[in-house]
N, C-alpha and C positions, 0 to 999 in steps of 0.2 A: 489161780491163787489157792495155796492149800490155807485148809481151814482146820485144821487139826495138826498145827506146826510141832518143832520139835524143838528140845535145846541143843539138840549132839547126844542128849544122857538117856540111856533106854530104863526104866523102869523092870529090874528083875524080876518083879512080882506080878507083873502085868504082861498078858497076851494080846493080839486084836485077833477078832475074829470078823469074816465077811462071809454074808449068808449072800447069795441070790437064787432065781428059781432060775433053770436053764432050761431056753428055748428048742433045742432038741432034744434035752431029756421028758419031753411032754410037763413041766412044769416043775419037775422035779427039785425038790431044793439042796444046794452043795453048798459046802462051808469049806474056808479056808484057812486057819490060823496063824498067825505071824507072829515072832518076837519081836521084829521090829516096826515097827511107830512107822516109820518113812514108806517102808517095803507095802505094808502093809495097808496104809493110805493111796497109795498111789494105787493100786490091786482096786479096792474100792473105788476108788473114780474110772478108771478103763471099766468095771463092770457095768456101773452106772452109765459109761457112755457106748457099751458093747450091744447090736442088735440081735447078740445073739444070749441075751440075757436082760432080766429085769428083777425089780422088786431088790436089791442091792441095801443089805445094813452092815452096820459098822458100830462094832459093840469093844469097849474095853473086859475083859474078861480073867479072874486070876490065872498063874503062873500054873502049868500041869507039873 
């Protein structure tokens, strides 16, 4: 079930960004940024359910 649904309408002003630490980069933390709400959600759940990564957030962020 997504928990951060959409209408269809992406937010111009708004980015998501997804942080996690990666499991073979020794802990290291990468970040992702997306325009899209959907894309960008679903990225966020595969990481949180990936064992090759942890500590996974999901932040709305302005527009670059």
């Amino acid at each position: 079930m997504r928990h951060e649904p959409t209408s269809g309408y992406e937010d111009p002003s708004l980015n998501y960004r997804v942080t996690w630490k990666d499991v073979d980069g020794g802990g290291e933390i990468r970040e992702e940024i997306f325009t899209s709400r959907d894309a960008g959600w679903d990225f966020y759940e595969m990481k949180q359910k990936s064992a090759r990564s942890y500590g996974a957030t999901w932040e709305h962020i302005p527009a670059r």
